[in-house]
N, C-alpha and C positions, 0 to 999 in steps of 0.2 A: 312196625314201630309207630305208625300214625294213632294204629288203634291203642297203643299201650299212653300215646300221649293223652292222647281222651280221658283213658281210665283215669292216669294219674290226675288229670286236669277235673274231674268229677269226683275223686277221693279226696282232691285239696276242698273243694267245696263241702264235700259232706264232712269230711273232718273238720271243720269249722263249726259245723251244728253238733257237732261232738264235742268236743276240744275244748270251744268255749265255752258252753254252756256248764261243763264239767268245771274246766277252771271257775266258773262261777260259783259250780257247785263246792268246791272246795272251800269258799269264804264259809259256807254252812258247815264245814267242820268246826271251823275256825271259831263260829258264833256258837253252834251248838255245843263244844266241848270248853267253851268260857264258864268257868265256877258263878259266875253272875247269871246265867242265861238255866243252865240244868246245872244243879246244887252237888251233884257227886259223877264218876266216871259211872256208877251203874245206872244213873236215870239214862246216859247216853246208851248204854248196853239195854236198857230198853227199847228206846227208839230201833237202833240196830236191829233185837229181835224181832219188831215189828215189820219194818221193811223187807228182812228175810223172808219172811213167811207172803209178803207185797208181790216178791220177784214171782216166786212160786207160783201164785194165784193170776200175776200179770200172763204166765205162759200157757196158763190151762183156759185164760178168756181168747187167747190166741188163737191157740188150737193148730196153727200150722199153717194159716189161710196164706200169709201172706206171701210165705212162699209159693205156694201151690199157683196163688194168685200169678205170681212171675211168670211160676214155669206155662200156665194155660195162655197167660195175654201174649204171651210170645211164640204161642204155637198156631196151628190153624184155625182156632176158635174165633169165633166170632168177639172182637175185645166186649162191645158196651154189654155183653149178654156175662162174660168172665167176669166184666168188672160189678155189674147189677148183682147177680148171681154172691158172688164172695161178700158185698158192702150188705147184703141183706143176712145170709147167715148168720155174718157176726154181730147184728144189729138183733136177733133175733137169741140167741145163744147167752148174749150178754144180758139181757133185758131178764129172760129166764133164770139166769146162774144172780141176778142182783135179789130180784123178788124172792128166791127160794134160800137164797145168802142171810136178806133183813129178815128172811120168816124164824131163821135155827140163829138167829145173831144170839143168845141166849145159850146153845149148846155148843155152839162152836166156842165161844169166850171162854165154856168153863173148861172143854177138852184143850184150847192151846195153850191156856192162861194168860187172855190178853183181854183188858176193859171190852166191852160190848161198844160201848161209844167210838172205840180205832177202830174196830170192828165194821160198824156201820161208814165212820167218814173212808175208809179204806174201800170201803165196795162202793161207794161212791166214783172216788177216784177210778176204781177200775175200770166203771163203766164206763166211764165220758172215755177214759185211755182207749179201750177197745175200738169204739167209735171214730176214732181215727185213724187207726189201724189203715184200712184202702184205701184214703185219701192220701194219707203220705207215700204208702206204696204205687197208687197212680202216680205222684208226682214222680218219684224216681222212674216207673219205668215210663213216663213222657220225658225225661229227662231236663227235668225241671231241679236241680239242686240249689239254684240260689234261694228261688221260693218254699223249698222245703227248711232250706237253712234260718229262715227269716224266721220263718215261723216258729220255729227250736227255740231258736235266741229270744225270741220274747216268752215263751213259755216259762223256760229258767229266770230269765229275767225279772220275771214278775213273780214265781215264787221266791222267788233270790231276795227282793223289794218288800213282799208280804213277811218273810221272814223275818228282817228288819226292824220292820214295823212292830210286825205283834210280839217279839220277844226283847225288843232294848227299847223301845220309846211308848206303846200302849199302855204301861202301867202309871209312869209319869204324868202322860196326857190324861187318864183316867182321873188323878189327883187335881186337877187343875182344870177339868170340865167334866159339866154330864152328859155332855153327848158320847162323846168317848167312855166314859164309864158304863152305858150303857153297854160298849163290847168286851169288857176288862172284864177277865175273873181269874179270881189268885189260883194259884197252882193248877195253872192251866196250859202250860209250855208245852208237852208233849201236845195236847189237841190242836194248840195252836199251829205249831211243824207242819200235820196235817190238814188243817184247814188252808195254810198256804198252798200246798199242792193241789187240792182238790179246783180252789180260785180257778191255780193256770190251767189246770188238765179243761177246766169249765170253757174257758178263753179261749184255752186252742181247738176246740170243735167250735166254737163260733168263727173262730179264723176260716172253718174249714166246712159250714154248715153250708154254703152253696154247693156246694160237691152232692149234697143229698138231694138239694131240688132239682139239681139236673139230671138225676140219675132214673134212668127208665123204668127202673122198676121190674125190670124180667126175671123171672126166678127159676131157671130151667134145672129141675131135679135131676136130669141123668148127668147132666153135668157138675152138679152140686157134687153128687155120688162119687162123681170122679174125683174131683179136687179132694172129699172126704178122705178117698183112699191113697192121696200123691199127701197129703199134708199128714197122715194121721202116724205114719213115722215119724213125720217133724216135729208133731207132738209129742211124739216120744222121746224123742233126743231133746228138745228142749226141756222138758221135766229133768231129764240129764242134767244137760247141762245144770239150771237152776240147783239141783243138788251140788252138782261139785262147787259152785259159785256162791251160796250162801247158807245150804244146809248146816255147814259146821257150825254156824251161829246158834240152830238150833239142838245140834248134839252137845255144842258146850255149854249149856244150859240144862239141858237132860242129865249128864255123865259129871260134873263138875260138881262140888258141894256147894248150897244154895248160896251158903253166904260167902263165895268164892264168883261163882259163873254169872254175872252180872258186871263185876268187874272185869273179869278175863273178856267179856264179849265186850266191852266199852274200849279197853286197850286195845284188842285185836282190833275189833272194827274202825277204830281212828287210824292207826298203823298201816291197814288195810287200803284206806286211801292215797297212800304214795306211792301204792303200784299201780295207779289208776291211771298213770301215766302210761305207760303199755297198753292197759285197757282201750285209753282211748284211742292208740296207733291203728290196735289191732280192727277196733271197731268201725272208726271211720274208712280204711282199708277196708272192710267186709262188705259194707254199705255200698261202696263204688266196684265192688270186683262181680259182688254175687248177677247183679242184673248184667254185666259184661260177660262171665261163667254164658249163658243162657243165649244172649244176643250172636254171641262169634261162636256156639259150637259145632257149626254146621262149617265151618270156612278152612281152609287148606293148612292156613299157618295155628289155627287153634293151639295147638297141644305145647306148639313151640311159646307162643304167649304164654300159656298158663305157665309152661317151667322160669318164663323169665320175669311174673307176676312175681312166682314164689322167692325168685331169688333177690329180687329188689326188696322184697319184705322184709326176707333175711338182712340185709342190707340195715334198713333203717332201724329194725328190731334192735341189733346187737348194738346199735348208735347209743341209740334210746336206753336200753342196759345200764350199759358201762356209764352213761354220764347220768342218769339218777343215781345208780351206786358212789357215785362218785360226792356226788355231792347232797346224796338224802339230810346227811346233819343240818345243812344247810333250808335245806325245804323244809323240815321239821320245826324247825325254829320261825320261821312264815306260815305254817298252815296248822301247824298243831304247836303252841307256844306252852301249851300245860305240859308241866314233866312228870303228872299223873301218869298220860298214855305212853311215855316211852320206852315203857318195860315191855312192850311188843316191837321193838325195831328192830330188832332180830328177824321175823319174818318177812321184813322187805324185799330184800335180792332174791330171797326164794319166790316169792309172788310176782316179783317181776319176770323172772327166768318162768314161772308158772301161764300166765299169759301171751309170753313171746310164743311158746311153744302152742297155745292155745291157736294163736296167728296163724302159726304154720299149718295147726291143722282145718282151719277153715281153708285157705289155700288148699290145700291135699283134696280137701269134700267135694271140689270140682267133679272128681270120675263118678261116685254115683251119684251126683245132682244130674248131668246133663245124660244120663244114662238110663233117669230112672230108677235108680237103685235106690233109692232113699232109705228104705227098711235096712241096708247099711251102715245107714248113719244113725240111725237109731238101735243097731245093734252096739257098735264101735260106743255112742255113748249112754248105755244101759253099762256095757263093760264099766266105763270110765269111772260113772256115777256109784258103781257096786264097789268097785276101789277105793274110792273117796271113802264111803260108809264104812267099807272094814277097816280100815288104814284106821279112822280114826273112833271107832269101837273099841280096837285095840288098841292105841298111845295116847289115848285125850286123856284117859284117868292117871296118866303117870305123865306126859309131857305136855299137855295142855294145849293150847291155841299153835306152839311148833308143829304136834302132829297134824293139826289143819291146813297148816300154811305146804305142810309137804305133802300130806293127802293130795291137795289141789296138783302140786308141781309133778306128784306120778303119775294120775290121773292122764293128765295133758299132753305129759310125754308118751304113756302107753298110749293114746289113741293116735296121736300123730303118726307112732311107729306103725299101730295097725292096719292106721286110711292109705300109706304109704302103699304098703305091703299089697293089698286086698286092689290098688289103684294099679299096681302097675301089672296084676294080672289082668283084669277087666277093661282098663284103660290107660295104656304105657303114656305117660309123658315125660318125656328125656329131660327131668332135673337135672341139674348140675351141682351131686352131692360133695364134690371136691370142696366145690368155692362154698357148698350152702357150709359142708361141715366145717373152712378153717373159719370162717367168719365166725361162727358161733363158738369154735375151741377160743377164739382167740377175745372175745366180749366176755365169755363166761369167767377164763379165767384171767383175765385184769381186773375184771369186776372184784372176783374173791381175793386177787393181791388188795385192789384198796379198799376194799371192805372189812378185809380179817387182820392184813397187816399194813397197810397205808392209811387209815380210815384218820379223817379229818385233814390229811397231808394234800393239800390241794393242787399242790405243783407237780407233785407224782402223780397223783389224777389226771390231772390236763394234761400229762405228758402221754400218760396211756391212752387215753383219746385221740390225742395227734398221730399215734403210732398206729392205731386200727383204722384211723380216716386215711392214713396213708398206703398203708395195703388197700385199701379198698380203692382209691381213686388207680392205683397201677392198675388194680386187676379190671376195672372198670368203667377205666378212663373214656372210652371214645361215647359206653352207651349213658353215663351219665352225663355230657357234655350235650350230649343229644337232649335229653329231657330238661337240662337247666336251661340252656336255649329255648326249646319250646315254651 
């Protein structure tokens, strides 16, 4: 229990640098889908399809390292030779993939159909991103989360600030000085979004540019070799992932008629943000479990932790659920005020129900992470990723941004069922599916009471809430009294 206190006690810290900075990020919905700031919902279905195509490209500068990084600095390797070793790779991979990026910046604009100029400030961004890649991952595995947290918060921060700035007040200021007119140019919103980011991504490797003078410098190839081949399924499943997480932005633009799919992808992708509430559960829980995965798999009670990792997940997931569903009209009205986008709120509960299950299944990826088996996790989500694609090949030209929001939600359940499956041959951990499965019967469907037939009734809401926090605390009572103490 001590060690499950820890985890908790570093997942509340790293969910912080999640959490808020996302709530931060949510004011940029807020700004960027204001008719003042981008003129129609398709300029924002712009921005949208560029970041899609952002995620994609963030996981291929990856590559896998930072996992691999995990697993090598925690094993008998020599750490400063793991850590030198991984920070020069990706320093060198990235440096390559930017140069040979601004060389085809011309060929790639006209294959994706996006300006050469996002183009160029986008590989920008990617690179300085990369670049800190092992400085944040040394901070976690020294177990440094407030400092990693710090550092988050001001990143968002200051893009959060710059966005501000250069999309409500620079044109003004432009009008009334020439210093400022000198940065001002009209219909320049979209560049400007991006220039914000590129600023903090610049920021936060100066945050973190000592990390590089201290670093040794050792570049040991057969070790290199090794990490290539522990990360290069990570790669893989990350590419995954990224498909099922924002491909359909770019199939709904493909498969959609032209003077349709710009809109369709500006509502989904606003809409898309109120399940980001999950998102962030699931991810600041990732961030604090996956170096715990790694650290305790050698220890007696391991396997007993991971089933009650999972089940406390389940716990807060189905929380989480039920009270966004509960109250999404209400957060809709706070974070997306245009009634432009709310012909996508329909895919809410399914995107949420989409990512709880996502949760579950990074919990489940325990048995081949500490096993070695990684090339199953990169099978499971090649699967997942090939689902998504068909699902929505076949229903995007007849149901639109729905087949996407469900593409995602089967996707995440087939993998979950499979990591299950595939874990308890290879690696039994005594889940406890009684309690995981009524928590989840019982969040899923109060959620679709007040969503399909209670919706806006908020007293029937809070009622069903009271009712699943109250099972929960019988069934849970002594180990949760335990953790709120600590």
């Amino acid at each position: 229990m001590t060690q499950l206190k820890t985890l908790y006690k570093q997942t509340f810290i790293y969910g912080l640098a999640t959490v808020i900075p996302k709530m931060l990020s949510f004011l940029l919905v807020r700004l960027h889908t204001d008719k003042s700031v981008l003129a129609n919902v398709a300029d924002y279905g712009d921005v949208s399809l560029i970041f899609a195509y952002f995620v994609l490209f963030n996981v291929l500068l990856a590559y896998g390292m930072e996992t691999a990084f995990f697993r090598f600095f925690n094993s008998n390797h020599k750490k400063e030779t793991v850590l030198s070793t991984s920070a020069i790779s990706l320093l060198l991979t990235s440096s390559l993939i930017f140069i040979v990026g601004y060389l085809l910046k011309q060929e790639i604009s006209s294959y994706i159909n996006i300006d050469a100029d996002y183009i160029v400030l986008v590989l920008w961004i990617l690179f300085f991103d990369a670049l800190v890649i092992i400085p944040f991952a040394y901070l976690r595995a020294l177990g440094k989360p407030a400092k990693y947290t710090v550092i988050k918060l001001v990143n968002v921060a200051l893009n959060l600030g710059l966005n501000i700035v250069l999309l409500l007040f620079l044109k003004s200021w432009a009008e009334t000085s020439s210093f400022w007119e000198l940065f001002y140019r009209p219909n320049f919103e979209v560049h400007y979004i991006f220039i914000a980011n590129l600023i903090a991504s610049v920021a936060t490797l100066l945050f973190l540019i000592r990390f590089y003078f201290q670093l040794n410098y050792n570049f040991n190839v057969k070790l290199w070799m090794q990490m290539l081949r522990y990360a290069a399924p990570v790669l893989i499943a990350g590419i995954a992932f990224s498909i099922n997480e924002t491909f359909d932005r770019i199939l709904l633009e493909w498969l959609l008629p032209e003077n349709l799919s710009k809109t369709a992808i500006g509502t989904y992708s606003a809409c898309y943000k109120l399940a980001l509430f999950m998102t962030l559960f699931a991810t600041s829980y990732r961030l604090g479990i996956e170096p715990f995965f790694f650290s305790t798999a050698k220890e007696e009670e391991a396997k007993t932790n991971y089933a009650k990792t999972l089940e406390f997940f389940v716990i807060f997931g189905a929380l989480i659920l039920l009270i966004v569903v509960v109250f999404v009209d209400v957060l809709k009205l706070i974070l997306i005020p245009n009634e432009a986008y709310w012909d996508a709120m329909s895919v809410v509960p399914i995107l949420l129900l989409a990512y709880l299950f996502l949760g579950i299944y990074h919990n489940l990826s325990v048995w081949y992470k500490v096993t070695d088996r990684t090339k199953f996790g990169a099978y499971i989500s090649i699967f997942g990723a090939l689902l998504t694609i068909l699902i929505n090949l076949l229903f995007i030209p007849k149901f639109g941004y729905m087949a996407s929001a469900t593409a995602t939600l089967a996707a995440y359940v087939t993998m979950a069922f499979i990591s299950y499956i595939l874990g308890q041959k290879h690696y039994k951990v005594p889940y406890n599916l009684k309690k995981i499965g009524l928590y989840l019967m019982l969040s899923i469907g109060f959620s679709a009471l007040s969503f399909y037939v209670f919706r806006e009734q908020y007293i029937v809401g809070s009622v069903l809430i009271i009712m699943l926090i109250a099972v929960v605390w019988v069934k849970e009572k002594n180990d949760l009294k335990q953790l709120i103490k600590s």
